[in-house]
N, C-alpha and C positions, 0 to 999 in steps of 0.2 A: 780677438781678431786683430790683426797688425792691419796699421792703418794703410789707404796706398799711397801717403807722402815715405813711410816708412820703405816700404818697398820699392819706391823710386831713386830713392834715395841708394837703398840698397844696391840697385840694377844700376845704377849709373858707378857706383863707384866699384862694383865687381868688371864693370865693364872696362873703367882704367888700370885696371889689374890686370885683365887676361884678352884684351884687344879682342874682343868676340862681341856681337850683338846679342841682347840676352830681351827678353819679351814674357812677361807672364800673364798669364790668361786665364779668368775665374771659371767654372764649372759650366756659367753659363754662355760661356764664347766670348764674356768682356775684357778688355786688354784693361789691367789695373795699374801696369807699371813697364814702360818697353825703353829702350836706350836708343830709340829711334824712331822718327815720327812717320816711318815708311814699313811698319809691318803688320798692318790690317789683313794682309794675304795671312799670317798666320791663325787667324779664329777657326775658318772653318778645318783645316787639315787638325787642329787642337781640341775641336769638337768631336772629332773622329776617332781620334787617338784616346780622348777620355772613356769611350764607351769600348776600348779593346781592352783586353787582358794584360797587358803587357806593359811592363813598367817604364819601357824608356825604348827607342823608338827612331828613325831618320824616315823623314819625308820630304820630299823635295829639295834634299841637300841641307835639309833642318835635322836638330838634335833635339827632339821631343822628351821631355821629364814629366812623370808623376809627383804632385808632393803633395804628402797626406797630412792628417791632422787627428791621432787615433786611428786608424783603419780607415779614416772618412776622407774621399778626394777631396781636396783643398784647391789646388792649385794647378797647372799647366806650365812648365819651363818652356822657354821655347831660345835654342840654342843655336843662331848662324855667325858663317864666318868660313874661310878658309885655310885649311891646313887642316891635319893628322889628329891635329889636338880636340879641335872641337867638342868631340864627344867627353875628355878626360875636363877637358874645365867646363862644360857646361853641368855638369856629374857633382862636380865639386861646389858651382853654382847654386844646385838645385839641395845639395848638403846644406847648404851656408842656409839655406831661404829655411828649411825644413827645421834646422838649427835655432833661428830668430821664430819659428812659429812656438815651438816650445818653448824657449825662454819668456815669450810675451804670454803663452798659457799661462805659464807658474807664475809671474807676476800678477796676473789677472785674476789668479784666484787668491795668491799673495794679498791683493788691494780689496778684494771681494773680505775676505775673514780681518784684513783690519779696519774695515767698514763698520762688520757686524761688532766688532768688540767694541768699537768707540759706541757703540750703538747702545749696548749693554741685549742685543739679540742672542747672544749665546751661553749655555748653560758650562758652567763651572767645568765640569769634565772634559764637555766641548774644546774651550778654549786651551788649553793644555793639550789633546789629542788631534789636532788642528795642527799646533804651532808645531809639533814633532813632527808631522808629516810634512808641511812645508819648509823646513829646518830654520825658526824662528827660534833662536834661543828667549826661552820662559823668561831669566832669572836676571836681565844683566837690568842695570839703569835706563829710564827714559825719561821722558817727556814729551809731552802735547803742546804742539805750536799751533796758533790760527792765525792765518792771515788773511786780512781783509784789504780788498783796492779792484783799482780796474772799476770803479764805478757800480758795485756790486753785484758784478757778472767774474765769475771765476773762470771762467775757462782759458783766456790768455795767461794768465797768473799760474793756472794748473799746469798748462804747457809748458812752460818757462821754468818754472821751478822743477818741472821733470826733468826737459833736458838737461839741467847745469848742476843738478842738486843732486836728482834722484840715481846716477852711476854707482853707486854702492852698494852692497845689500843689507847693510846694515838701518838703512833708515827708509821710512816711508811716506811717499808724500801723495796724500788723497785730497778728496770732497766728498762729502755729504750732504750738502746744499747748492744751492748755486751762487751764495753768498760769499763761500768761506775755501779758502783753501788749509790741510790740515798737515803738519809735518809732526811726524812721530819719529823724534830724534833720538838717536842713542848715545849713551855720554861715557866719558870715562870714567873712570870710581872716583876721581879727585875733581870733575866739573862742579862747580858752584853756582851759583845765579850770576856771576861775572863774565862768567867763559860762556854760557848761555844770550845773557845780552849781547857779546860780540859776535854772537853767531845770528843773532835776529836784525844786529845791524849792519850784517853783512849780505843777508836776503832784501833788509830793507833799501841799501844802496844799491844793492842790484836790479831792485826792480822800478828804483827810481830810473836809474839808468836807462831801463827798458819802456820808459814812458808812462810807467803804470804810477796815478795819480793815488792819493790820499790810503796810503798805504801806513795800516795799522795791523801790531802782532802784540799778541799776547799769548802766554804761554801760563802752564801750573806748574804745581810739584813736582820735583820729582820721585820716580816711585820707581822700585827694585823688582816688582813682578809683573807678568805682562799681563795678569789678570787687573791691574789696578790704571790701566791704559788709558779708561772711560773715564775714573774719576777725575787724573790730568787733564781730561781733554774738558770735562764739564767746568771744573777749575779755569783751564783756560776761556771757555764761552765767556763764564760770569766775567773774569778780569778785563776782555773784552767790553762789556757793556759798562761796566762799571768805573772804566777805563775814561771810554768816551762821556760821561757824565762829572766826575770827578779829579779827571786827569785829562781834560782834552786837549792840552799843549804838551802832551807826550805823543810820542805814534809808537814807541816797545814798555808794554805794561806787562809786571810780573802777579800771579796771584796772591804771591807772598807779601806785595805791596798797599796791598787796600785796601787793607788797615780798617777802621770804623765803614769806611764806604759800602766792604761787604756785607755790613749786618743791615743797613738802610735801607741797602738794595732789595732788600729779600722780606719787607714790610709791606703791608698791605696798603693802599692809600688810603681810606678811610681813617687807618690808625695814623698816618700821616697828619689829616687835617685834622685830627680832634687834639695831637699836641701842639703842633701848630694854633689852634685856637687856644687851648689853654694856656700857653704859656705867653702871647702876643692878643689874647684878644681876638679883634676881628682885624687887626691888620698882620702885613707880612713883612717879615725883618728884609727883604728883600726890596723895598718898596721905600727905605731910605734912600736921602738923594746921595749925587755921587759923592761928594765930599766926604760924607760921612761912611759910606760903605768902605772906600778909599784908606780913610785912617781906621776903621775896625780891624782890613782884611792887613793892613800895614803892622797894627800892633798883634797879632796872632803870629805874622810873621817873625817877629821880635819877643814872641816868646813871653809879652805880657809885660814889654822893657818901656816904661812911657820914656828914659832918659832916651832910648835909641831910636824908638820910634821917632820922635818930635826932631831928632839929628835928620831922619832920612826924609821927612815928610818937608825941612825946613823951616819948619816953625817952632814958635816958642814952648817950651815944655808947658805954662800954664795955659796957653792957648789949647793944645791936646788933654792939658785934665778938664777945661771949659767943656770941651764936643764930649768925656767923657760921661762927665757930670749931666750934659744936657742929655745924653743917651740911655744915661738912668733912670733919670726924671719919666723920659717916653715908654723905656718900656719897664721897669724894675731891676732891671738887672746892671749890675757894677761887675764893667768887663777888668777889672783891676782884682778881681773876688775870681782866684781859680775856678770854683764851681759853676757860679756864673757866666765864667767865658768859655767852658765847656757847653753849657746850656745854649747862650747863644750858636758857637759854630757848630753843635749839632743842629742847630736848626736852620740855621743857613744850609747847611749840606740838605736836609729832609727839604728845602724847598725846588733847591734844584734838581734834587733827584724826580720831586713830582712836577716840574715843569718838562722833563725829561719824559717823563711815559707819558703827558699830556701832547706832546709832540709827536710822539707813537702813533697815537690815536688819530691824528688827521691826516 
């Protein structure tokens, strides 16, 4: 069903076209969309007109249109105005409206079948017999965008992104929550994850533009059948969440990018806290003061370099083998011993991932 901003819209600019008042009127006598705020006289003569046989119609110096939706009345034109023409462009009018109801059908079952596919609701044969009938090519490149913002209400964000994004028919831009808006973009054969990022932070500045606050996108794989549409898009969820926990000074996360994050994320807490116990005891590596978190999270940065570390921190290089040495002592581990400072920063990541679902929960 086309919405009646869409139709208004519609009527007012057919109207700058063909200098005619134009007025459409639902089934049930309501004016949904008029090019003038003085034609309430048109309901009941349009009431009348909908229960005759006849498709199109002058009453009272009016140009009355039927416009169907399948065989099923839809709509009422209603065409004034003076001159010859009247009937030949209100005709044309009531084409144009009958025109946009169709195209918004096909879209609308277009968004309905790439719903169920993200969904994983439809059977293998389905989806392929589906996409032929609505001339979705099966075979070419995609990818699954999610974008989250707007305070996690999508419906501004879904608008926005229809109007300025969704003009093509190559790509598609839905929801399935009320959380998330979903762009299922189509790529060239030679897009990479490069030409992908500039296109997320091209949505991204745009929506900043448009007011929309804390706007984060994450995207998957990409995948060459459109039976494999769901996995990008699941790909995208996880990169999302995982995103936000382990990259949350990013706002465009790739799934291709998180790396150890994604296998953490997908652990159970209980096996969280029993390595955490075992390997710290009863305390949490997280639970050092700042200083020393400080020069841990500094020397990981550095690659395990104490000469560059201790350049970037300011201090003395035996000053940073001291806090090394004392960090040893605390918990057994010598972050200067690759396995070791593997051991630690997976545990540092396993803590915040579980302070992260503990925050879920209230």
């Amino acid at each position: 069903m086309i919405s009646n901003q869409i139709l208004q819209n519609t009527i007012e600019g057919l109207k700058a076209i063909a200098r005619i008042e134009l007025c459409v009127v639902d089934v049930d006598g309501k004016i949904v969309a008029a090019s003038s705020s003085d034609m309430d006289h048109c309901t009941i003569p349009a009431l009348e007109f909908a229960q005759s046989p006849a498709d199109s119609q002058e009453v009272a110096g009016c140009q009355f249109f039927k416009i169907f939706d399948e065989q099923q009345l839809e709509y009422i034109l209603v065409a004034g105005g003076s001159g010859e023409d009247v009937y030949t462009l209100g005709k044309m009018a009531a084409f144009q409206i009958q025109n946009l109801l169709v195209a918004y059908k096909e879209r609308f079952d277009k968004d309905n079948f790439i719903k169920n596919l993200l969904l994983d609701n439809l059977l293998l044969v389905d989806i392929f017999s589906r996409a032929k009938k609505l001339h979705i090519p099966a075979d070419v490149r995609r990818v699954a965008m999610i974008i989250e913002g707007g305070n996690g209400k999508d419906g501004n964000v879904l608008e926005l992104m229809r109007a300025n994004f969704g003009s093509n028919n190559k790509d598609f831009i839905t929801a399935v929550d009320e959380n998330n808006v979903i762009v299922v973009k189509e790529l060239d054969e030679t897009d990479a994850n490069q030409e992908i990022d500039k296109i997320c932070t091209a949505y991204k500045n745009f929506l900043d533009k448009e007011g929309i606050q804390n706007v984060h996108i994450a995207y998957g794989t990409v995948v060459k059948e459109i039976k494999e549409v769901s996995r990008s898009y699941k790909e995208a969820k996880m990169a999302l969440d995982v995103g936000k926990i382990f990259f949350d000074e990013r706002n465009i996360i790739a799934y291709s990018e998180l790396g150890i994050g994604r296998l953490i994320y997908q652990l159970p807490i209980p096996l969280c806290k029993m390595f955490i116990k075992e390997i710290f005891g009863g305390k949490s590596p997280d639970e050092f003061d700042e200083e020393t978190l400080t020069t841990i999270n500094k020397f990981f940065e550095n690659s395990l370099n104490v000469s560059e570390t201790s350049r970037q921190l300011f201090i003395h290089r035996n000053t940073l083998v001291y806090r090394l040495d004392k960090l040893q002592k605390t918990t057994g581990l010598d972050l200067r011993i690759f396995e070791d400072a593997i051991t630690f920063k997976i545990a540092l990541m396993v803590v915040k991932y579980m302070k992260y679902m503990e925050s879920l929960e209230y």
